[in-house]
Biopython code that builds the backbone (N, CA, C, O; Angstrom):
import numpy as np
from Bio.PDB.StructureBuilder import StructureBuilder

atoms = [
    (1, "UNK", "N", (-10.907, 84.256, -48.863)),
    (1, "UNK", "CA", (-10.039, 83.527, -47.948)),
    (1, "UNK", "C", (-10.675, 82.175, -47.652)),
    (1, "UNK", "O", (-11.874, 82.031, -47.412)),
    (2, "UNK", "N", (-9.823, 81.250, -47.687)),
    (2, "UNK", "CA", (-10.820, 80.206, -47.426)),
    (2, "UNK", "C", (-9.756, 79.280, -45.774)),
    (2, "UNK", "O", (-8.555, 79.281, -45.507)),
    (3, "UNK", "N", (-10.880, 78.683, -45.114)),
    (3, "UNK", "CA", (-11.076, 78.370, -43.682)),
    (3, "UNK", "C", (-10.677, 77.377, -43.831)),
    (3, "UNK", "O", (-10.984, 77.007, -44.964)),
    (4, "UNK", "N", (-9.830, 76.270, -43.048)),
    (4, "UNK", "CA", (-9.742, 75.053, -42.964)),
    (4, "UNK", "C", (-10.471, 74.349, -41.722)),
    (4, "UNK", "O", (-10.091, 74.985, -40.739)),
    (5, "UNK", "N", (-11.124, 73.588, -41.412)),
    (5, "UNK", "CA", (-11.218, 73.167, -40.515)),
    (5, "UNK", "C", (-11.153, 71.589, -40.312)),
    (5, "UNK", "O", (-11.192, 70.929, -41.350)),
    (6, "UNK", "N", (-11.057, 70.897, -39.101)),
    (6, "UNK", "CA", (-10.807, 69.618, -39.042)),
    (6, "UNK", "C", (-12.672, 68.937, -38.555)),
    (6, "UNK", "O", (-13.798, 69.434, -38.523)),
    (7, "UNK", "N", (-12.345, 68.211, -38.396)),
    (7, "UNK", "CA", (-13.634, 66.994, -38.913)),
    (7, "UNK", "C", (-14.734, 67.175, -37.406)),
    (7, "UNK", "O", (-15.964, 67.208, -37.421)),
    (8, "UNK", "N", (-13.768, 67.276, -36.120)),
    (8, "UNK", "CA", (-13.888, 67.794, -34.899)),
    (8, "UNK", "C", (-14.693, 68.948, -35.150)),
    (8, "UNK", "O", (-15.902, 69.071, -35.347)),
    (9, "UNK", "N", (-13.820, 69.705, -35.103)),
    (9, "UNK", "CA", (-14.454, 71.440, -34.949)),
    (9, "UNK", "C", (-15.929, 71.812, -36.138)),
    (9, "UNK", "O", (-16.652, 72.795, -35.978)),
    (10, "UNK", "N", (-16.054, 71.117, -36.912)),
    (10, "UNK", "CA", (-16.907, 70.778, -38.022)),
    (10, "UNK", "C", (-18.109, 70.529, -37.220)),
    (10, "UNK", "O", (-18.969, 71.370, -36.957)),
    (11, "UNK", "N", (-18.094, 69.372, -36.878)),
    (11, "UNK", "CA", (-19.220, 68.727, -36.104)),
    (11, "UNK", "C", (-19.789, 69.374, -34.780)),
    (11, "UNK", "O", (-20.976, 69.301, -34.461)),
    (12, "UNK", "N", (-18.693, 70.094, -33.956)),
    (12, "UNK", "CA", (-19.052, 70.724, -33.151)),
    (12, "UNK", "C", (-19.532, 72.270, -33.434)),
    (12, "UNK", "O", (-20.389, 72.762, -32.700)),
    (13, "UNK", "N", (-18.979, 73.003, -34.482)),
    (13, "UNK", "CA", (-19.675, 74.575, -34.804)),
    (13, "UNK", "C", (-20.335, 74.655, -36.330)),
    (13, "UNK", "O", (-20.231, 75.566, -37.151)),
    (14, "UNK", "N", (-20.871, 73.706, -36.404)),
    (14, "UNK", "CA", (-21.637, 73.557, -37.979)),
    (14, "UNK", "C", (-22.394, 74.278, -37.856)),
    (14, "UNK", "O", (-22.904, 74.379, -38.971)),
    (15, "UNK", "N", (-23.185, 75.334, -36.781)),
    (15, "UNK", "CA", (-23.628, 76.312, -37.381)),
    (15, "UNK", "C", (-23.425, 77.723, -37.696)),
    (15, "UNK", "O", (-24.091, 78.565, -38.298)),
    (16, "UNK", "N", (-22.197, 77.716, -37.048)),
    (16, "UNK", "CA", (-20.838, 78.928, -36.594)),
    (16, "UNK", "C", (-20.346, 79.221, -38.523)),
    (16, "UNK", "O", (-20.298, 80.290, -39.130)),
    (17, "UNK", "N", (-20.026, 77.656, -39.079)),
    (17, "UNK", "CA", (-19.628, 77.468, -40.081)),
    (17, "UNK", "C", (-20.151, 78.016, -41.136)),
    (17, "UNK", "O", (-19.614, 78.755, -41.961)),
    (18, "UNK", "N", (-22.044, 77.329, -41.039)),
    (18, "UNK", "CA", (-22.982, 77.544, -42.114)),
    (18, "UNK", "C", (-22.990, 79.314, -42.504)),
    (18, "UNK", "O", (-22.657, 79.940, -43.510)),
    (19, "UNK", "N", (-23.525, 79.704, -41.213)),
    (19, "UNK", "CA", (-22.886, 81.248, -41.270)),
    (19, "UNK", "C", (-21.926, 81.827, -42.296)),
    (19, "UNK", "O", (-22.025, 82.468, -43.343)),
    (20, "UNK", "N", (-21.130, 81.415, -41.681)),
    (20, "UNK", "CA", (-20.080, 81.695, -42.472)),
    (20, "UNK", "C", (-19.956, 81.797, -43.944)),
    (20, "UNK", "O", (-19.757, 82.833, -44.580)),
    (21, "UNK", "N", (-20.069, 80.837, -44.316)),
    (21, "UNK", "CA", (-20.013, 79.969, -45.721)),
    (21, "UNK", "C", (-21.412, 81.128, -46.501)),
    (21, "UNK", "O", (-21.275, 81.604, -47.628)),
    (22, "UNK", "N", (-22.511, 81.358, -45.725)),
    (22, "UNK", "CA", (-23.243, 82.185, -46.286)),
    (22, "UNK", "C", (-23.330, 83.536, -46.409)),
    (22, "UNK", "O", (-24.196, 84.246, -46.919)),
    (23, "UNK", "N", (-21.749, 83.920, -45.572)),
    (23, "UNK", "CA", (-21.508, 85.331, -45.530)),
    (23, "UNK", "C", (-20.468, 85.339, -46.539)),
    (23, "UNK", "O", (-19.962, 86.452, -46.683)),
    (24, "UNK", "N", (-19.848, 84.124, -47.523)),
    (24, "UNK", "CA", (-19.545, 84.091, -48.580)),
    (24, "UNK", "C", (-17.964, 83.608, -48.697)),
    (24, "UNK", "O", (-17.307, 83.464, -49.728)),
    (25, "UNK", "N", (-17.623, 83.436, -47.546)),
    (25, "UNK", "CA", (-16.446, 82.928, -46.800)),
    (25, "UNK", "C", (-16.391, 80.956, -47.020)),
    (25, "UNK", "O", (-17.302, 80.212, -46.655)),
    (26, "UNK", "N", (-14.932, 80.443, -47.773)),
    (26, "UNK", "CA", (-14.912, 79.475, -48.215)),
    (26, "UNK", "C", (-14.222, 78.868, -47.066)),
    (26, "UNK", "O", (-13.267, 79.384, -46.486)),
    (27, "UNK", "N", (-15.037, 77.174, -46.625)),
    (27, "UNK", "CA", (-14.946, 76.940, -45.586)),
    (27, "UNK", "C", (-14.339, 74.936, -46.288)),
    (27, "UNK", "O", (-14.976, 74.200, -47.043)),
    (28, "UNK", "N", (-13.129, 74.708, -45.707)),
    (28, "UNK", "CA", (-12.606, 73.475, -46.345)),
    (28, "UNK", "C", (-12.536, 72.527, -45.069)),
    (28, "UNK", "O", (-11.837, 72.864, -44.114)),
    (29, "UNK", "N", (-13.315, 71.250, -45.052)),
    (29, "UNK", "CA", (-13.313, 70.311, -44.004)),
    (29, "UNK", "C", (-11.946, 69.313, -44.308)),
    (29, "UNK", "O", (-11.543, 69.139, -45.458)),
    (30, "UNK", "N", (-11.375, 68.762, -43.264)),
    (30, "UNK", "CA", (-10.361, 67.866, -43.366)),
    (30, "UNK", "C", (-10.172, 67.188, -42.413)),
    (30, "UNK", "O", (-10.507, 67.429, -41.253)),
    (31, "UNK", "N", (-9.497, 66.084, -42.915)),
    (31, "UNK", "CA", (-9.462, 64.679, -41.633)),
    (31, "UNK", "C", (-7.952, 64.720, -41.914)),
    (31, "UNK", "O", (-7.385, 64.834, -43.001)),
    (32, "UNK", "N", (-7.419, 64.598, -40.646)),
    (32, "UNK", "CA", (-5.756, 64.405, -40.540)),
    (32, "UNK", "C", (-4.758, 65.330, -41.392)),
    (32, "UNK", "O", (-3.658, 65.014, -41.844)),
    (33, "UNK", "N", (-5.503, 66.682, -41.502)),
    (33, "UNK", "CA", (-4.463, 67.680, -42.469)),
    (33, "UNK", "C", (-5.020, 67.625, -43.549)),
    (33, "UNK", "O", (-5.097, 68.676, -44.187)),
    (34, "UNK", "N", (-5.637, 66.290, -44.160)),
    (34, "UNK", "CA", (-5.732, 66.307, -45.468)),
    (34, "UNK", "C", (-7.488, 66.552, -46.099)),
    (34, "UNK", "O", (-8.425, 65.776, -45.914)),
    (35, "UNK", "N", (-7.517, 67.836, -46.848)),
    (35, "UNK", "CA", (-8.814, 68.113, -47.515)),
    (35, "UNK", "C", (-9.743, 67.026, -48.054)),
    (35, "UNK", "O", (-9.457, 66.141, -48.861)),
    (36, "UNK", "N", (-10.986, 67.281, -47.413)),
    (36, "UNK", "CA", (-12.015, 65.798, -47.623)),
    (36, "UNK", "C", (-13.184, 66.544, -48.112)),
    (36, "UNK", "O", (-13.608, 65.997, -49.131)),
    (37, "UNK", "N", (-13.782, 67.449, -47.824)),
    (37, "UNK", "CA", (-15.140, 68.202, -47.904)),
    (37, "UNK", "C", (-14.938, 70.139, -48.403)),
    (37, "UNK", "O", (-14.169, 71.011, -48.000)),
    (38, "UNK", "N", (-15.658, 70.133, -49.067)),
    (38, "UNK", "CA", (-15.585, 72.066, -48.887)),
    (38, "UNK", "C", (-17.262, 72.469, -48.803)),
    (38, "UNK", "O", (-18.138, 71.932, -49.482)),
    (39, "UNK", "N", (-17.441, 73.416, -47.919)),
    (39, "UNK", "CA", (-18.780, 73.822, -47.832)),
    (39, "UNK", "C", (-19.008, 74.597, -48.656)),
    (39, "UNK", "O", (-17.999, 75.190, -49.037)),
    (40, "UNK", "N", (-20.427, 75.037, -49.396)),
    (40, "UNK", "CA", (-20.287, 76.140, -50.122)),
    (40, "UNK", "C", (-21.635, 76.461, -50.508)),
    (40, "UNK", "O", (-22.377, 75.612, -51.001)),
    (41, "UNK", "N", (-22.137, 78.189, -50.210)),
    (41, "UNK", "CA", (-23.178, 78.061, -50.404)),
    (41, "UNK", "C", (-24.312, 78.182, -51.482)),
    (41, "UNK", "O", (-24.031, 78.795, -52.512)),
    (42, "UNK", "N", (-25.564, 77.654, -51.337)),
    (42, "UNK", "CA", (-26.201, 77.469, -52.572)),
    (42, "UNK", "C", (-26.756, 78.505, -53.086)),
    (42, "UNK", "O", (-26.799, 79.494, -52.355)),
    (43, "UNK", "N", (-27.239, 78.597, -54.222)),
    (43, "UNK", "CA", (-27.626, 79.196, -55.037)),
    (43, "UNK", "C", (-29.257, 79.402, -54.678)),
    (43, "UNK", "O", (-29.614, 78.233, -54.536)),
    (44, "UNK", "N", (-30.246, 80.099, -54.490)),
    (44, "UNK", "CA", (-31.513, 79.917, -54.709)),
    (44, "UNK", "C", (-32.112, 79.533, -55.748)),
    (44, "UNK", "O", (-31.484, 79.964, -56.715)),
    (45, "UNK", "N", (-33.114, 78.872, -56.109)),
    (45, "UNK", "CA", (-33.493, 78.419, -57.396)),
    (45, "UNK", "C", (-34.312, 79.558, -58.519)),
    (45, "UNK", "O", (-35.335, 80.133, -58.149)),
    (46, "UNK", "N", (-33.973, 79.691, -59.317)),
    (46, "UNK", "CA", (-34.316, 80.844, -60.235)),
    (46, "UNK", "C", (-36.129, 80.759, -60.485)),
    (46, "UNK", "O", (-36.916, 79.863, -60.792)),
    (47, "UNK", "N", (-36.227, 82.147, -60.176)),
    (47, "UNK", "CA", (-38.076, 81.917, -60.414)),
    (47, "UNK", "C", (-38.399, 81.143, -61.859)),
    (47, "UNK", "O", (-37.933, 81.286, -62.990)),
    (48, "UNK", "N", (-39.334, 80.326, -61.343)),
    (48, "UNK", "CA", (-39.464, 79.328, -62.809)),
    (48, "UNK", "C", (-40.572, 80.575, -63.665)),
    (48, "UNK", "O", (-41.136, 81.481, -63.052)),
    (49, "UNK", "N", (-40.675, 80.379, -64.952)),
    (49, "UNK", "CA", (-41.347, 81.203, -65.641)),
    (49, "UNK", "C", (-41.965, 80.089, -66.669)),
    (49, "UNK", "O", (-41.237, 79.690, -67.579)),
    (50, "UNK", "N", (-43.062, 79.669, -66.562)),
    (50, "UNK", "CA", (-44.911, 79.138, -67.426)),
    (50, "UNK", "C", (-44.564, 79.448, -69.081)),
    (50, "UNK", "O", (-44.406, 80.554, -69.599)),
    (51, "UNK", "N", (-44.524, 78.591, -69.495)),
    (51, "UNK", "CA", (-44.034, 78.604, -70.897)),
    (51, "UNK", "C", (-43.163, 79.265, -71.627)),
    (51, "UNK", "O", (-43.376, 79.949, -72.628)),
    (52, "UNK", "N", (-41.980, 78.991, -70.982)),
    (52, "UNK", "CA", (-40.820, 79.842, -71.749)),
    (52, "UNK", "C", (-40.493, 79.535, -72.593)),
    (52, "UNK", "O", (-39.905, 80.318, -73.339)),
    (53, "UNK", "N", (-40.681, 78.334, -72.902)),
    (53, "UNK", "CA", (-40.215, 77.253, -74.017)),
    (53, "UNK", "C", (-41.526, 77.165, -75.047)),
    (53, "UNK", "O", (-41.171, 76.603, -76.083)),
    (54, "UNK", "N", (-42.747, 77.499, -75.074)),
    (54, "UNK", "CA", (-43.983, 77.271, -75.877)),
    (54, "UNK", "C", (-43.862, 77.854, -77.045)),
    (54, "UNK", "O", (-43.869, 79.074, -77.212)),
    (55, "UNK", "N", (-43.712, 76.791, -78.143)),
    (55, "UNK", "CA", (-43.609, 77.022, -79.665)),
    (55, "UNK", "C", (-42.154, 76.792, -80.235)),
    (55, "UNK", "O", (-41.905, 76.915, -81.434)),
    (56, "UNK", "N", (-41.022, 76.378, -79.097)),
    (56, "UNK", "CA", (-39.745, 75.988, -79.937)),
    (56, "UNK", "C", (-39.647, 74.601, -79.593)),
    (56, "UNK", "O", (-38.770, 74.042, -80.252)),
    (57, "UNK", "N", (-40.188, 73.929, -78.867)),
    (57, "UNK", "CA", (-40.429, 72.021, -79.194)),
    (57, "UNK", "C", (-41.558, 72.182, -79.680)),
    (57, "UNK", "O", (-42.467, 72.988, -79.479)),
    (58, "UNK", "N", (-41.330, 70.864, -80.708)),
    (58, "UNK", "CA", (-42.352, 70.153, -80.711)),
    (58, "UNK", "C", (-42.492, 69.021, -80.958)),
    (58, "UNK", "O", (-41.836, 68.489, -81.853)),
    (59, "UNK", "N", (-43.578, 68.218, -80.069)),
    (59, "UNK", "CA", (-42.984, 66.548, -79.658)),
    (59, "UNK", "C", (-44.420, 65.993, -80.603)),
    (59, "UNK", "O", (-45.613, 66.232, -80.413)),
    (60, "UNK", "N", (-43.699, 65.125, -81.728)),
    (60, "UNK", "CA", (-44.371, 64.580, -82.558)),
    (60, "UNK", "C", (-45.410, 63.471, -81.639)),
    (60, "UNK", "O", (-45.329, 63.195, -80.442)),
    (61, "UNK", "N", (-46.434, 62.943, -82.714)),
    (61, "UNK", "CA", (-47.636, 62.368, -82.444)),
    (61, "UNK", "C", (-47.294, 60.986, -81.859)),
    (61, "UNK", "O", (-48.131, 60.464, -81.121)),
    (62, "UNK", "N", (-45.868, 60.194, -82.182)),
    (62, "UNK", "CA", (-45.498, 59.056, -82.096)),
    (62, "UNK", "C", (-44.834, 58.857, -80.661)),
    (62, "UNK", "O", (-44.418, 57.927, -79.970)),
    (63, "UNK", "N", (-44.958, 60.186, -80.595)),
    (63, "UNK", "CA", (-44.162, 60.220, -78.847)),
    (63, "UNK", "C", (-44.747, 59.226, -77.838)),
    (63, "UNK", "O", (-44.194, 58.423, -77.087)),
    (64, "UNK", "N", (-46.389, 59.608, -78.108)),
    (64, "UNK", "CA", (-47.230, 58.796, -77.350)),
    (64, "UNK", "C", (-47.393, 57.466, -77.935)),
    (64, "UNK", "O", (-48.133, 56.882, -77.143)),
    (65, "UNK", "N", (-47.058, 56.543, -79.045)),
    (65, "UNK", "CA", (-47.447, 55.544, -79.462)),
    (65, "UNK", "C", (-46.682, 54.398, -78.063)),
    (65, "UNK", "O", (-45.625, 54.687, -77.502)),
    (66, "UNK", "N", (-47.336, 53.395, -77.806)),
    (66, "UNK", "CA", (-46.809, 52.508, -77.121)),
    (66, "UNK", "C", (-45.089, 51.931, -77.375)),
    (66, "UNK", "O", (-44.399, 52.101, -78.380)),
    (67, "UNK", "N", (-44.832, 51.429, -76.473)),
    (67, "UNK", "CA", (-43.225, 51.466, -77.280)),
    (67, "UNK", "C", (-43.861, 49.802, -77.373)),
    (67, "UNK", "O", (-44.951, 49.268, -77.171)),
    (68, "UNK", "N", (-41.894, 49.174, -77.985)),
    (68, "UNK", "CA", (-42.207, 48.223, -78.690)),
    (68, "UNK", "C", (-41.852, 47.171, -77.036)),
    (68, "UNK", "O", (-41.466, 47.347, -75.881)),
    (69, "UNK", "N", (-42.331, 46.007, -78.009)),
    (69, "UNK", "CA", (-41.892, 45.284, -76.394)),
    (69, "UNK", "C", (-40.857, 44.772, -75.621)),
    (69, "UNK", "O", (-40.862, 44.375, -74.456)),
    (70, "UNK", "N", (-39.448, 44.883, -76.933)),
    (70, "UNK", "CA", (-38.770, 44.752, -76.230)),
    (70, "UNK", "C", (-38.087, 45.900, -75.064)),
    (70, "UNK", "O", (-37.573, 45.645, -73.975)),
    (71, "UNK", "N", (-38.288, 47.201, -75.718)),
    (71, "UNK", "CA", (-37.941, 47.818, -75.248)),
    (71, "UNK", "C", (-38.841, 48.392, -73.705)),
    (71, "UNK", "O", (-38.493, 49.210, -72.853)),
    (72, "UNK", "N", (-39.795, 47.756, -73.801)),
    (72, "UNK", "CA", (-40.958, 47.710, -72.295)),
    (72, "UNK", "C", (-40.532, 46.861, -71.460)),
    (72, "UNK", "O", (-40.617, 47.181, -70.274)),
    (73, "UNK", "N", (-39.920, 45.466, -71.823)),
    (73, "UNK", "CA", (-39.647, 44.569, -71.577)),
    (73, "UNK", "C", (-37.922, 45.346, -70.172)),
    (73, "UNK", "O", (-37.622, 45.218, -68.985)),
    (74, "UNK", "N", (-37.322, 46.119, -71.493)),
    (74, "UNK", "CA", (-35.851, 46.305, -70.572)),
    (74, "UNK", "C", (-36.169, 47.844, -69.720)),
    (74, "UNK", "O", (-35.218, 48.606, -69.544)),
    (75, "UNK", "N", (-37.498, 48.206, -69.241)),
    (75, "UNK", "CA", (-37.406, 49.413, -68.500)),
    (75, "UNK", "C", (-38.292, 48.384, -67.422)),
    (75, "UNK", "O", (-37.984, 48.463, -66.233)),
    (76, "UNK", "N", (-39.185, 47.598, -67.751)),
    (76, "UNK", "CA", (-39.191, 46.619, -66.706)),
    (76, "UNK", "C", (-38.915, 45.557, -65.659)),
    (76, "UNK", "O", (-39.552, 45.045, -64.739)),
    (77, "UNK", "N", (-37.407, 45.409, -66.309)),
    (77, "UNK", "CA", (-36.548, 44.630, -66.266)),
    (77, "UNK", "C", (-36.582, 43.348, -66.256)),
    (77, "UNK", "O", (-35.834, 42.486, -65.794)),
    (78, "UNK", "N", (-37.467, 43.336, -66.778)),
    (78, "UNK", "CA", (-37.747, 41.799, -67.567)),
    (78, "UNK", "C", (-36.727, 41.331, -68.520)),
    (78, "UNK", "O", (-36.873, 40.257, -69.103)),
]
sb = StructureBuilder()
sb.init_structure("model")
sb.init_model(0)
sb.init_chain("A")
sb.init_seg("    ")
for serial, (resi, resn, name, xyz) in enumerate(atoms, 1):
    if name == "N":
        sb.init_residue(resn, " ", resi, " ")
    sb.init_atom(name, np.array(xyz, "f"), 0.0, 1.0, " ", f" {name:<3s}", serial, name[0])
structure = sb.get_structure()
């Protein structure tokens, strides 16, 4: 089900809301009737895992060579 609320009631129970939104309940902000914002909640970030990737790149020797100058020139913005 998702919640409408106006821009008012937003500002005043944003934590009534957050709640909400994390009890999985879709919460839609609006100014004058018309939909502007939707809250929604995040995701936790996935446990990172230490070389998951070790042995399917591999970044050649030239990676490290200096670049050329013009191209030093346009990350410098010179």
């Amino acid at each position: 089900m998702t919640r409408v609320v106006n821009v008012h009631e937003a500002k005043t129970q944003l934590s009534r809301l957050l709640a909400q939104v994390e009890a999985g309940e879709d919460v839609v902000i609006a100014r004058r009737g018309e939909p502007v914002a939707r809250l929604v909640a995040c995701k936790p970030p996935g446990k990172r895992q230490p070389d998951v990737l070790k042995g399917t790149i591999a970044v050649p020797d030239s990676f490290f060579d200096p670049l050329p100058e013009e191209e030093l020139a346009a990350w410098e913005g010179r």
